[in-house]
Biopython code that builds the backbone (N, CA, C, O; Angstrom):
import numpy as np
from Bio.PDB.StructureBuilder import StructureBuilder

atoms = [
    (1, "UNK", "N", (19.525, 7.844, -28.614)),
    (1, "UNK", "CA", (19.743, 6.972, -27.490)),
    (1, "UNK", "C", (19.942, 7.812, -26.232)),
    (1, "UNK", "O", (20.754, 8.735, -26.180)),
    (2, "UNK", "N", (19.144, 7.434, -25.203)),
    (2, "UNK", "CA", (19.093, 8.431, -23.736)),
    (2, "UNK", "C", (20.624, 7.624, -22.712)),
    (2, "UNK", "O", (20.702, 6.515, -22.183)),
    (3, "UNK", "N", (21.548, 8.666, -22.777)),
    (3, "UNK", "CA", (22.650, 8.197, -22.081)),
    (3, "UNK", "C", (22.453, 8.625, -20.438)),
    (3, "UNK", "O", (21.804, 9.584, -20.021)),
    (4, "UNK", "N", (23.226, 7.604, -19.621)),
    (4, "UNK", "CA", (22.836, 8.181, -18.187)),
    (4, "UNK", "C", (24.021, 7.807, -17.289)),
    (4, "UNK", "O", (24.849, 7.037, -17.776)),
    (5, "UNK", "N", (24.198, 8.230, -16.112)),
    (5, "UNK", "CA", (24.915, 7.897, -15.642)),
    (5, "UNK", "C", (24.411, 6.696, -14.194)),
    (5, "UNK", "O", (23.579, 6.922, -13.315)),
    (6, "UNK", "N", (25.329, 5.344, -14.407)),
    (6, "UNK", "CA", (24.605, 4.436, -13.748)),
    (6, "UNK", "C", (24.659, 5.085, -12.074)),
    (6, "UNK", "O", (23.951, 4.505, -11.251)),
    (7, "UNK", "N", (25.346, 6.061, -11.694)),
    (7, "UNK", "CA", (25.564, 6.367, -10.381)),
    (7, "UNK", "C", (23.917, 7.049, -9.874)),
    (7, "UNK", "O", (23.191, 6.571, -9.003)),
    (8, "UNK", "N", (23.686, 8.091, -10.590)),
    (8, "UNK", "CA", (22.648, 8.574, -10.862)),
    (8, "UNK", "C", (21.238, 8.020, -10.716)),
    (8, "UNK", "O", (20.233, 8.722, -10.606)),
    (9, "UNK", "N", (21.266, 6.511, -10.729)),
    (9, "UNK", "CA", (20.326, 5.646, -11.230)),
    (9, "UNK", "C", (19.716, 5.195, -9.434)),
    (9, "UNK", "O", (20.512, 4.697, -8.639)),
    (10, "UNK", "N", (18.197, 5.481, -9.029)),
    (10, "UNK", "CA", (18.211, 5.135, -8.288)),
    (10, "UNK", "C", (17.330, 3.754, -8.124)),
    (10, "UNK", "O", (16.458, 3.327, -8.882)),
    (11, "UNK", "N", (17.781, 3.240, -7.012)),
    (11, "UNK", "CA", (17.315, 1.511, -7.128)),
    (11, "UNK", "C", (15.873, 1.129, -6.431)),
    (11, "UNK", "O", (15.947, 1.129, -5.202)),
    (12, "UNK", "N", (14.807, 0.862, -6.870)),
    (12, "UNK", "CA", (13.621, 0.627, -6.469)),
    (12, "UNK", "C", (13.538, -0.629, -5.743)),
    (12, "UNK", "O", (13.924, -1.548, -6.464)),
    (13, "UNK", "N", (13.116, -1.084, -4.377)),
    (13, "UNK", "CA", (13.053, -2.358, -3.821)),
    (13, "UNK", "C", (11.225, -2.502, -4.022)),
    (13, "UNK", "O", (10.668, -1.410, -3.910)),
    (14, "UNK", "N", (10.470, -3.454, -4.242)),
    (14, "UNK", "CA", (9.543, -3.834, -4.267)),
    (14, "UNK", "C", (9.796, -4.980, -3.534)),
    (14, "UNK", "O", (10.733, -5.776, -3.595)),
    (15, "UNK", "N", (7.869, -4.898, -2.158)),
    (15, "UNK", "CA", (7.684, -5.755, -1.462)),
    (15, "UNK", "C", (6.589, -5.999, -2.033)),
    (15, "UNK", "O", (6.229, -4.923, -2.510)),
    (16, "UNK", "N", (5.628, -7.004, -2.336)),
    (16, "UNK", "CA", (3.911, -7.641, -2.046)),
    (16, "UNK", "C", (3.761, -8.277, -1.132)),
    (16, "UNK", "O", (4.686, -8.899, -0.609)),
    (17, "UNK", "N", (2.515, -8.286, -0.692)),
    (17, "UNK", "CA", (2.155, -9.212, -0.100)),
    (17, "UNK", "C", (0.614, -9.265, 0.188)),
    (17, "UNK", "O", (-0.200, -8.390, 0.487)),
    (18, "UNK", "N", (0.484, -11.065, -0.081)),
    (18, "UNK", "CA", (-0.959, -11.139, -0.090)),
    (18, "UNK", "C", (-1.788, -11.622, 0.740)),
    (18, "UNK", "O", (-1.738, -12.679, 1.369)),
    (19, "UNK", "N", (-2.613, -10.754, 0.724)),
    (19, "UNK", "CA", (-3.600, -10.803, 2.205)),
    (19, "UNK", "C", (-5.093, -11.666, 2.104)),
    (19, "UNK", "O", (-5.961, -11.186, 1.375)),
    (20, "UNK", "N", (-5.342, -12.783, 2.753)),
    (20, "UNK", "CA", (-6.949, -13.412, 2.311)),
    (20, "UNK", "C", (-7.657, -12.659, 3.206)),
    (20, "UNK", "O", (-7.479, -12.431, 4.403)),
    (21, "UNK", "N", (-8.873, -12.151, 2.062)),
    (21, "UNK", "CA", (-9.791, -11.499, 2.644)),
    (21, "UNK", "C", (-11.411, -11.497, 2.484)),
    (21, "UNK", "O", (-11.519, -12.231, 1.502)),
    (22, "UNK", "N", (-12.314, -11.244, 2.727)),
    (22, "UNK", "CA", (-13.621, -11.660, 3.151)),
    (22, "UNK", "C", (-13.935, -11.317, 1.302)),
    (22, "UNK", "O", (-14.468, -12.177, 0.601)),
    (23, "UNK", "N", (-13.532, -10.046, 0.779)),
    (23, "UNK", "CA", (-13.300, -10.165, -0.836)),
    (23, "UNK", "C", (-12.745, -10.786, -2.060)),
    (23, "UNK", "O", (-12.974, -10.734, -3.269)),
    (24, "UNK", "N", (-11.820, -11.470, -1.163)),
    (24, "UNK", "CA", (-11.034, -12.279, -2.194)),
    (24, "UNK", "C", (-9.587, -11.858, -1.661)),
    (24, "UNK", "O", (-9.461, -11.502, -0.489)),
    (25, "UNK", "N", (-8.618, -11.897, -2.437)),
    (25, "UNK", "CA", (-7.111, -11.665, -1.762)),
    (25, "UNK", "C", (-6.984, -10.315, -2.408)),
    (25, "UNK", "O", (-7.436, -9.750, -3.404)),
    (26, "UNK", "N", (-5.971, -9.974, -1.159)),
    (26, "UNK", "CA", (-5.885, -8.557, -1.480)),
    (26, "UNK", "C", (-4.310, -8.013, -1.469)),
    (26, "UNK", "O", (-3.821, -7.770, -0.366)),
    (27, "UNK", "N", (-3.484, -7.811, -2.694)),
    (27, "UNK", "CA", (-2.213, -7.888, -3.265)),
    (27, "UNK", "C", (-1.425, -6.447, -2.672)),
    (27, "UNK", "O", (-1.161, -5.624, -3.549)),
    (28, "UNK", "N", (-1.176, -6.218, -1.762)),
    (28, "UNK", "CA", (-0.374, -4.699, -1.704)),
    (28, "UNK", "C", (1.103, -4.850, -1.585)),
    (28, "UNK", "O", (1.858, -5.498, -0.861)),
    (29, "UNK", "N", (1.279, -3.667, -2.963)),
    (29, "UNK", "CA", (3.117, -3.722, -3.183)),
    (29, "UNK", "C", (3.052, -2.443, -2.680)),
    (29, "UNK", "O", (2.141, -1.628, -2.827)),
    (30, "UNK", "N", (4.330, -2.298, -1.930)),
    (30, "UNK", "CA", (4.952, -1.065, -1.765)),
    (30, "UNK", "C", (6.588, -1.034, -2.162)),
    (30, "UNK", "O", (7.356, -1.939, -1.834)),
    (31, "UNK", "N", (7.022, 0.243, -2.978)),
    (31, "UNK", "CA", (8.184, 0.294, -3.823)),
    (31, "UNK", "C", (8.716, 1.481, -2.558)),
    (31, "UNK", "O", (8.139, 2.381, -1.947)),
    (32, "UNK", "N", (10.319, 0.849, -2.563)),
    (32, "UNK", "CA", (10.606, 1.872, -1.622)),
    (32, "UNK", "C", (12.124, 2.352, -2.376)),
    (32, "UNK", "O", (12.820, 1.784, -3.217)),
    (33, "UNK", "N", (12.280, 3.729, -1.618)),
    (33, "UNK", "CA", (14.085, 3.702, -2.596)),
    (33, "UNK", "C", (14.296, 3.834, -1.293)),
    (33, "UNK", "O", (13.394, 4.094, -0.498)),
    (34, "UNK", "N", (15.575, 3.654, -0.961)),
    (34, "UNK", "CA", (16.456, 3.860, -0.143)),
    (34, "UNK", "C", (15.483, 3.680, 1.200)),
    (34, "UNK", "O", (15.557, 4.565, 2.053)),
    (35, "UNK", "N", (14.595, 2.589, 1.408)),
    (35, "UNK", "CA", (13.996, 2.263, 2.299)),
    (35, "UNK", "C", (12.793, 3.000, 3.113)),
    (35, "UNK", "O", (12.333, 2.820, 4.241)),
    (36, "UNK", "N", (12.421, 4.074, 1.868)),
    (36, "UNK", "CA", (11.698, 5.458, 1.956)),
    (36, "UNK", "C", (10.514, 4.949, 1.039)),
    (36, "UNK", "O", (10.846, 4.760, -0.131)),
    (37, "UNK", "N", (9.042, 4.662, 1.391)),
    (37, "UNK", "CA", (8.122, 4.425, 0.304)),
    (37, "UNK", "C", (7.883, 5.249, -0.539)),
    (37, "UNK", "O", (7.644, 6.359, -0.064)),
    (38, "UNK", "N", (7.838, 5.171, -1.737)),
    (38, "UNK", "CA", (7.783, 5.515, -2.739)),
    (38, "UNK", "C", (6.341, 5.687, -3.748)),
    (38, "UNK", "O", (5.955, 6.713, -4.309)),
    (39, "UNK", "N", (5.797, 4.506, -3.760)),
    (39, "UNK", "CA", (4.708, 3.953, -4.502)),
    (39, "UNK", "C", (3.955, 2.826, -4.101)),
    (39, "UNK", "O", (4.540, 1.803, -3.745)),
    (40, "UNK", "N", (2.437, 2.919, -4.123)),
    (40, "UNK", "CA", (1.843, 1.843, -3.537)),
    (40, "UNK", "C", (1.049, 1.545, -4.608)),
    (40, "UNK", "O", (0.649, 2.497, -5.278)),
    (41, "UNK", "N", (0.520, -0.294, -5.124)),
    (41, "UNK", "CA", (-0.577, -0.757, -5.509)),
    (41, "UNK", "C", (-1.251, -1.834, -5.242)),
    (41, "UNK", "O", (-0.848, -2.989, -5.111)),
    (42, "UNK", "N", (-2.709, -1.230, -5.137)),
    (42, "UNK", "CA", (-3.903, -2.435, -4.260)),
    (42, "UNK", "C", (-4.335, -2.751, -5.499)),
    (42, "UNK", "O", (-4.669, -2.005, -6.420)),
    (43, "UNK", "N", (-4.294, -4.029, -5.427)),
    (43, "UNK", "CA", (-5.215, -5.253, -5.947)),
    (43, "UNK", "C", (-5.635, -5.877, -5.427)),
    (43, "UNK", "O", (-4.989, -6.475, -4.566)),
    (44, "UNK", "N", (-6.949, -6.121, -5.624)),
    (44, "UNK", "CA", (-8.160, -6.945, -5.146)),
    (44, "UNK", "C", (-8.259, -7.837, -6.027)),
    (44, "UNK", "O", (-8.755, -7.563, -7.120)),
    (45, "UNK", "N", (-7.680, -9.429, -5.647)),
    (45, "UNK", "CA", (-7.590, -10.905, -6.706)),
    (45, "UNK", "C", (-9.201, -10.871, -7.521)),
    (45, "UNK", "O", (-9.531, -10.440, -8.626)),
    (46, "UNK", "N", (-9.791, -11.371, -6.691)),
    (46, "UNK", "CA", (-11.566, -11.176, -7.428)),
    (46, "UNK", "C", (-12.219, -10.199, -7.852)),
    (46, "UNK", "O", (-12.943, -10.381, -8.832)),
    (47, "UNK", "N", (-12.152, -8.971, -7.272)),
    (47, "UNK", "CA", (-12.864, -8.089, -7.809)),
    (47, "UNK", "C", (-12.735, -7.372, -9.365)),
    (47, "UNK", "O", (-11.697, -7.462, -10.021)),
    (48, "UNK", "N", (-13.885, -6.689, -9.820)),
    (48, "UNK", "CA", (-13.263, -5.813, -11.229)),
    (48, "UNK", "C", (-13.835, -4.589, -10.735)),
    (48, "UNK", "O", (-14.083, -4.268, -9.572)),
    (49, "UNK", "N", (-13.990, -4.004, -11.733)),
    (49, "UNK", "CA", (-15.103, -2.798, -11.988)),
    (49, "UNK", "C", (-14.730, -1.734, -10.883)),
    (49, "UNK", "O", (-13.561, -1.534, -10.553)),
    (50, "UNK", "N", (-15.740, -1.105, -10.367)),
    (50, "UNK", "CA", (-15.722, -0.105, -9.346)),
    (50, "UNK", "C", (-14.330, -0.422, -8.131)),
    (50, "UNK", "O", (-13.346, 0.299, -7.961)),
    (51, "UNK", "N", (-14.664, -1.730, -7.414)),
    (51, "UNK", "CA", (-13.520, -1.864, -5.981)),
    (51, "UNK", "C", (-12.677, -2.184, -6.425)),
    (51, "UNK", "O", (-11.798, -2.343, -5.577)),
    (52, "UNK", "N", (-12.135, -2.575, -8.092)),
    (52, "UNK", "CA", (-10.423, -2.564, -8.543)),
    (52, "UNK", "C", (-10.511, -0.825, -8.565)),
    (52, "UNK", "O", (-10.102, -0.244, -7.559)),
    (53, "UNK", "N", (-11.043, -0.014, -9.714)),
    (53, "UNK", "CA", (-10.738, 1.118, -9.363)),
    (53, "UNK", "C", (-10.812, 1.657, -8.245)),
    (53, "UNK", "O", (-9.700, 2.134, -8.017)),
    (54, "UNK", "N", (-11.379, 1.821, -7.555)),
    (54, "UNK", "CA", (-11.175, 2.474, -5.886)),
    (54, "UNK", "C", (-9.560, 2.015, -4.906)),
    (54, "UNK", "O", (-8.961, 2.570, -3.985)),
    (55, "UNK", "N", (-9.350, 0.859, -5.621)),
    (55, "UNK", "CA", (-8.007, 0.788, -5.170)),
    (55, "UNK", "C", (-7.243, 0.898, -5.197)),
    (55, "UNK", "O", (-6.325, 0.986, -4.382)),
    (56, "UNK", "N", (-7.482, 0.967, -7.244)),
    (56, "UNK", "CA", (-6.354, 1.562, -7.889)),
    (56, "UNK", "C", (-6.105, 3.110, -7.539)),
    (56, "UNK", "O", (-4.927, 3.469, -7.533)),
    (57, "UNK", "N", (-7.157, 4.126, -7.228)),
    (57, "UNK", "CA", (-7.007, 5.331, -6.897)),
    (57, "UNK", "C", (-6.545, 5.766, -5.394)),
    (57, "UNK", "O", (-5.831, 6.699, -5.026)),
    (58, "UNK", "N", (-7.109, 4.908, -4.781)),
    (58, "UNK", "CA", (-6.194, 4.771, -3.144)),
    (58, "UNK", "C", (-4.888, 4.530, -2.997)),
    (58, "UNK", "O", (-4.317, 4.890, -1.968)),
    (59, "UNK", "N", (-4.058, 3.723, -4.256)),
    (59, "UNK", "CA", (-2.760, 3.767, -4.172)),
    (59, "UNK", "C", (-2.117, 4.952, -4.613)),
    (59, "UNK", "O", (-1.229, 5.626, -4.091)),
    (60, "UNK", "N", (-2.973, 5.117, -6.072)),
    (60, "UNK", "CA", (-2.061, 6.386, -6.497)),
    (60, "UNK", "C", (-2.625, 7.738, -5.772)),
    (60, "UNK", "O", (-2.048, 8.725, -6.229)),
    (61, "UNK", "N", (-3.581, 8.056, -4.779)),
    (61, "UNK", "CA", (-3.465, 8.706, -3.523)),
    (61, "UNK", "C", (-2.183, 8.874, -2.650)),
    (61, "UNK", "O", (-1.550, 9.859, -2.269)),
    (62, "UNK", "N", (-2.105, 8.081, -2.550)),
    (62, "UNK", "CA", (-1.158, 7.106, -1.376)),
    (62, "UNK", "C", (-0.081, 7.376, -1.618)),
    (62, "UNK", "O", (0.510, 7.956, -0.707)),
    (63, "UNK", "N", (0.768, 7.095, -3.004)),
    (63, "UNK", "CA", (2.189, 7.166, -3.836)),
    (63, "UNK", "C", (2.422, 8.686, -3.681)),
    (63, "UNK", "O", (3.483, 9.070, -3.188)),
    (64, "UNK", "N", (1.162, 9.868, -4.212)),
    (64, "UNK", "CA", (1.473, 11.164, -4.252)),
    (64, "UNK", "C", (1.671, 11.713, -3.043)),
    (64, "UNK", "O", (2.617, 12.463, -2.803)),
    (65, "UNK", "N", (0.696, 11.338, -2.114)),
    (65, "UNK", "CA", (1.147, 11.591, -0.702)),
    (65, "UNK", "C", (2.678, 11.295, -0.167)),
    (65, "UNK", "O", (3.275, 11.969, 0.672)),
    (66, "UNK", "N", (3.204, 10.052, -0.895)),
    (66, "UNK", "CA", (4.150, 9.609, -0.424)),
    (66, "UNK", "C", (5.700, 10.396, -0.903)),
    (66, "UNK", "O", (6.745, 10.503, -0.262)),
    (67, "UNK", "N", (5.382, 10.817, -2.131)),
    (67, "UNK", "CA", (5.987, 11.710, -3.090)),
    (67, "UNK", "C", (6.383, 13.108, -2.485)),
    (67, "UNK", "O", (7.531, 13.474, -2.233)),
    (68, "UNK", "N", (5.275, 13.790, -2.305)),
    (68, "UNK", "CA", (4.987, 14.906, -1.605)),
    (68, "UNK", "C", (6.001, 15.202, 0.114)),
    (68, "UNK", "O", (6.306, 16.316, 0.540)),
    (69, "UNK", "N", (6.271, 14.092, 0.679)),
    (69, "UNK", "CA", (6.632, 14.119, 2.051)),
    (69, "UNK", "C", (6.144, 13.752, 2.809)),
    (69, "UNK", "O", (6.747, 13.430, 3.833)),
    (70, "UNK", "N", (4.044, 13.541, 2.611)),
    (70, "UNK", "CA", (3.978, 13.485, 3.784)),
    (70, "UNK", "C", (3.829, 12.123, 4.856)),
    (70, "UNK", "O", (3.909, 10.965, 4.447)),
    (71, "UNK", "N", (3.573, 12.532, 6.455)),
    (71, "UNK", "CA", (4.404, 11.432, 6.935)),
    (71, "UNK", "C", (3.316, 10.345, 6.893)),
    (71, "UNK", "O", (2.107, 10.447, 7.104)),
    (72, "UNK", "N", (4.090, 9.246, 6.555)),
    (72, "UNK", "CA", (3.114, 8.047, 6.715)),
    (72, "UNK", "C", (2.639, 7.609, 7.629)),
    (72, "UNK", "O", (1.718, 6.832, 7.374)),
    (73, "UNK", "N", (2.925, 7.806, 8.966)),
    (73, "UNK", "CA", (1.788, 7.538, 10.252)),
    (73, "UNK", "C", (0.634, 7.824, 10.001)),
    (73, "UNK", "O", (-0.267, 6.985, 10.032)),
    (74, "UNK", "N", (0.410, 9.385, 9.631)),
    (74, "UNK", "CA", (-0.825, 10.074, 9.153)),
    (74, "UNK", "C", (-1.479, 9.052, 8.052)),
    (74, "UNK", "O", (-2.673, 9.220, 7.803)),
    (75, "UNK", "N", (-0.986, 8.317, 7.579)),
    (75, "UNK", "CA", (-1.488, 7.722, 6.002)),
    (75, "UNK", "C", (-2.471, 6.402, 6.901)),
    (75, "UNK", "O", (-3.629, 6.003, 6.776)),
    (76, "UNK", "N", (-1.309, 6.019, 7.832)),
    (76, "UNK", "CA", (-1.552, 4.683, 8.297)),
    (76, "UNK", "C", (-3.048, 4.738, 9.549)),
    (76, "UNK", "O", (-3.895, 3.850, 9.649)),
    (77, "UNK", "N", (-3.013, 5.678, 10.142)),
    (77, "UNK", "CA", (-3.622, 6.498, 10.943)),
    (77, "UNK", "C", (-4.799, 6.569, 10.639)),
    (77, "UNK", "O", (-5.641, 5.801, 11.104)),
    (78, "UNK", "N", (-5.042, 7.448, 9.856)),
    (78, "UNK", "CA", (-6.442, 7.648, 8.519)),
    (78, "UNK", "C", (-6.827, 6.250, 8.190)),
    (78, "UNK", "O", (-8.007, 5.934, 8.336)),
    (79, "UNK", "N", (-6.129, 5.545, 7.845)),
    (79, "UNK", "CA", (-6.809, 4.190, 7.281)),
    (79, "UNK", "C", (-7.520, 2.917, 8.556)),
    (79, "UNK", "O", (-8.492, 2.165, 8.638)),
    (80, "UNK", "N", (-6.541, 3.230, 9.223)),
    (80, "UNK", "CA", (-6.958, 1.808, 10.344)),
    (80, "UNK", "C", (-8.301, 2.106, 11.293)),
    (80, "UNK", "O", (-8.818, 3.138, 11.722)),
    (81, "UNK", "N", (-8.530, 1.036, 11.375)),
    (81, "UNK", "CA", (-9.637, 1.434, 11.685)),
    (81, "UNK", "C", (-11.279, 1.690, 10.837)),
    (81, "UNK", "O", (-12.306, 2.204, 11.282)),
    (82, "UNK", "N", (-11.035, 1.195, 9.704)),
    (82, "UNK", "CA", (-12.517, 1.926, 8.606)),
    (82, "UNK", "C", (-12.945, 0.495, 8.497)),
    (82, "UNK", "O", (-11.998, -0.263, 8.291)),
    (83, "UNK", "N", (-14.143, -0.089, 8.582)),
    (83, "UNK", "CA", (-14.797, -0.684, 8.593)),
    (83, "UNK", "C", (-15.843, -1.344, 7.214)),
    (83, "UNK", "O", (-16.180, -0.662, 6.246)),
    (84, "UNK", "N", (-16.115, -2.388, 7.367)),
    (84, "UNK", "CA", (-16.902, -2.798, 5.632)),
    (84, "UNK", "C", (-18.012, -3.949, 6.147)),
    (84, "UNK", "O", (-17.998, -4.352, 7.310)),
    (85, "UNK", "N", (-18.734, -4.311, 5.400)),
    (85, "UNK", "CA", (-19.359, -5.807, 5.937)),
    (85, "UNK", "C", (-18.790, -6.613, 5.467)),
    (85, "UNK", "O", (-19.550, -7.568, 5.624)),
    (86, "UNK", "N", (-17.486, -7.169, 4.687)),
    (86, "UNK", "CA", (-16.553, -7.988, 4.647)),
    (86, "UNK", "C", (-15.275, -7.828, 5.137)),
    (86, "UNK", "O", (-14.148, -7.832, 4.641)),
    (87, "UNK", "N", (-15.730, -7.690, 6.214)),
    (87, "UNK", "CA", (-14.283, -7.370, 7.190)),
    (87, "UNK", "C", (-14.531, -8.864, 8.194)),
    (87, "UNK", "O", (-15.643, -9.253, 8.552)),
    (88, "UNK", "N", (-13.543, -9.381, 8.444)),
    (88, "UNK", "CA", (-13.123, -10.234, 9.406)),
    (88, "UNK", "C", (-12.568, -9.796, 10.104)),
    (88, "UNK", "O", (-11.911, -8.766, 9.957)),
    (89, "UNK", "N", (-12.729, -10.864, 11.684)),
    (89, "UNK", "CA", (-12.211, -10.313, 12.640)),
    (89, "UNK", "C", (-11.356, -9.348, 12.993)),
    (89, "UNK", "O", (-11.779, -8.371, 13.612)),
    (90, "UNK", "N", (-9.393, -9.526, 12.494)),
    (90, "UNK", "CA", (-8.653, -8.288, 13.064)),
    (90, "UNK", "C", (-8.421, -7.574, 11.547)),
    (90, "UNK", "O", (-7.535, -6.760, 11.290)),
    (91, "UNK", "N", (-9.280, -8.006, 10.760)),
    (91, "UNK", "CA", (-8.854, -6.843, 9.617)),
    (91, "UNK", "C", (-10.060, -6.574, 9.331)),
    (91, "UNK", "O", (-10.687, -7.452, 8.739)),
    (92, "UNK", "N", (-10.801, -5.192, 9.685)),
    (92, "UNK", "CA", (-11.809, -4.549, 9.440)),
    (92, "UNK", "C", (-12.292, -4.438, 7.844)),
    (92, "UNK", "O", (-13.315, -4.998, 7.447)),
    (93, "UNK", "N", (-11.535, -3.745, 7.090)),
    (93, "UNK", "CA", (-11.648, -3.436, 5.693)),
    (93, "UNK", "C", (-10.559, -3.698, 4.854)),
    (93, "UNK", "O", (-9.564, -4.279, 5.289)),
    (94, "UNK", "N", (-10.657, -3.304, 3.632)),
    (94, "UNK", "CA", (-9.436, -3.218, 2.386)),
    (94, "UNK", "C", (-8.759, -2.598, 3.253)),
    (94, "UNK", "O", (-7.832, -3.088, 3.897)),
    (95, "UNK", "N", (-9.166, -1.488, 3.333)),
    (95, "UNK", "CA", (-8.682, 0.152, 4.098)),
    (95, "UNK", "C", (-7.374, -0.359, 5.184)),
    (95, "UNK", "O", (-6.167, -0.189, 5.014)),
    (96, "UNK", "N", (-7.857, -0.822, 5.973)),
    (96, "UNK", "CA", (-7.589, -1.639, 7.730)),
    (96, "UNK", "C", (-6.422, -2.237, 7.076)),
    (96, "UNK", "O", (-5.282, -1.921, 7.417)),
    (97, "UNK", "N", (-6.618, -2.935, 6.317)),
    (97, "UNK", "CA", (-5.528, -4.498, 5.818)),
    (97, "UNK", "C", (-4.403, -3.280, 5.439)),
    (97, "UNK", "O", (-3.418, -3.204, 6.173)),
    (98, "UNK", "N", (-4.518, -2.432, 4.432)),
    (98, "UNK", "CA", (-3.981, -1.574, 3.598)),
    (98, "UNK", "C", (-3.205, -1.058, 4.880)),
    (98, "UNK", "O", (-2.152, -1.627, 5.165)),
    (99, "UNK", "N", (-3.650, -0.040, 5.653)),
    (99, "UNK", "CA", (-2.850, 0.102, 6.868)),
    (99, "UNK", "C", (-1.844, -0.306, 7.969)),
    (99, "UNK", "O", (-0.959, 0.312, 8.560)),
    (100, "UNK", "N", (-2.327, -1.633, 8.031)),
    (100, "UNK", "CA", (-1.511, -2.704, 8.957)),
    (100, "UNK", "C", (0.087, -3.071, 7.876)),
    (100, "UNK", "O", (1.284, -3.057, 8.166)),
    (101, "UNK", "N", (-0.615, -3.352, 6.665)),
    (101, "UNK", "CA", (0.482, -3.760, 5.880)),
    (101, "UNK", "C", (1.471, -2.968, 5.503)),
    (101, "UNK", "O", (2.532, -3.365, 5.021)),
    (102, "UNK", "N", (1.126, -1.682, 5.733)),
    (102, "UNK", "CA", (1.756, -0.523, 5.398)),
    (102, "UNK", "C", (2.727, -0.755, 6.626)),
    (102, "UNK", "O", (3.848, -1.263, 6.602)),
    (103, "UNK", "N", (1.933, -0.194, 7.836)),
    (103, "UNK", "CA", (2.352, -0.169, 8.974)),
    (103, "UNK", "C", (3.225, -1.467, 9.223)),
    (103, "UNK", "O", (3.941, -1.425, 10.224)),
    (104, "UNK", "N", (3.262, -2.580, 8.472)),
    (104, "UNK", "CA", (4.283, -3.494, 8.813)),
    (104, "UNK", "C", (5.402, -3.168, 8.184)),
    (104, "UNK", "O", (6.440, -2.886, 8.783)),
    (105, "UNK", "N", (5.243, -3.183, 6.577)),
    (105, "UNK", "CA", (6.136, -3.047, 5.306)),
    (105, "UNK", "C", (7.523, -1.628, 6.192)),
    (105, "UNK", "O", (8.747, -1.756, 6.203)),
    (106, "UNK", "N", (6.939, -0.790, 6.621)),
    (106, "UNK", "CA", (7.294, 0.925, 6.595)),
    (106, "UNK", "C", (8.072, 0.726, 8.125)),
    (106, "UNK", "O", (9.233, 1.111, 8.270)),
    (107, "UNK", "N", (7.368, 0.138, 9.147)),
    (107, "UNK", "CA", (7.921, 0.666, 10.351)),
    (107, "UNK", "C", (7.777, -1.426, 10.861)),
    (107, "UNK", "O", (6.823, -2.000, 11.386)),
    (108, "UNK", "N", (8.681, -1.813, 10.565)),
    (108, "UNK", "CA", (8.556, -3.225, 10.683)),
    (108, "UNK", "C", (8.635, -4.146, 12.234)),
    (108, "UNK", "O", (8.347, -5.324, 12.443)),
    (109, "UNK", "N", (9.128, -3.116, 13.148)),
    (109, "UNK", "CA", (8.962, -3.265, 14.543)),
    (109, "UNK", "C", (8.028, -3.048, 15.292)),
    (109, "UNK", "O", (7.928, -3.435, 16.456)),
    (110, "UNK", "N", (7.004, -2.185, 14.470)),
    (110, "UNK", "CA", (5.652, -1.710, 15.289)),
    (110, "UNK", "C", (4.878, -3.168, 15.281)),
    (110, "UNK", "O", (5.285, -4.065, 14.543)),
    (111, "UNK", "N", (3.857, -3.333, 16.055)),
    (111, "UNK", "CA", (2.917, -4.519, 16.344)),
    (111, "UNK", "C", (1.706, -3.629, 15.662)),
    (111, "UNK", "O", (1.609, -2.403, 15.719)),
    (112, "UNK", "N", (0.809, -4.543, 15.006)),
    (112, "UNK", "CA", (-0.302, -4.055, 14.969)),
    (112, "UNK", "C", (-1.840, -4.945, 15.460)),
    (112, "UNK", "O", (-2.930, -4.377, 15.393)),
]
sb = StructureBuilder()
sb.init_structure("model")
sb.init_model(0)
sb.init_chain("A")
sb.init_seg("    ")
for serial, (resi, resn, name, xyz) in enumerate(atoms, 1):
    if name == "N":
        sb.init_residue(resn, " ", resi, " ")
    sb.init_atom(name, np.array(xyz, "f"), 0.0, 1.0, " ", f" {name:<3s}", serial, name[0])
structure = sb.get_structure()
């Protein structure tokens, strides 16, 4: 039996939220500890195959980056802005949505 100490124990907050998109809905959780992101995962409601994996690997991109230190502007930065032919009006791509939501979830006073 793995004994622990509950002090020790740190507490994960999970947000989702789902976005309608020219693909179908698009599910992004971000896990934060101590209000610090932690871990991200994209789901795409309709899709399978290739654009679930591509999203699934953009999060766990994303999580290691997040792991690592580095700063998430740069994360958010890189993403906004990338473009698809199922992009609607103010959300360009997965990418775009992925960014904004970030950029809301992370820094919740910024406008995007």
């Amino acid at each position: 039996m793995c004994e622990y100490n509950i002090d020790d124990v740190e507490l994960t907050e999970s947000h989702t939220r789902k976005i309608p998109f020219g693909c179908g809905n698009v599910y992004i959780t971000v896990d934060t500890i101590n209000m610090r992101p932690v871990r991200v995962f994209i789901r795409l409601g309709k899709q399978g195959g290739c654009q679930r994996a591509l999203m699934e690997a953009v999060g766990r991109l994303i999580t290691i980056m997040f792991r690592r230190g580095d700063p998430h502007e740069d994360i958010i930065k890189t993403l906004k802005g990338i473009r698809c032919d199922k992009g609607i009006v103010k959300k360009l791509s997965c990418m775009d949505v992925l960014a904004k939501e970030l950029e809301a979830m992370i820094e919740p006073d910024t406008k995007s």
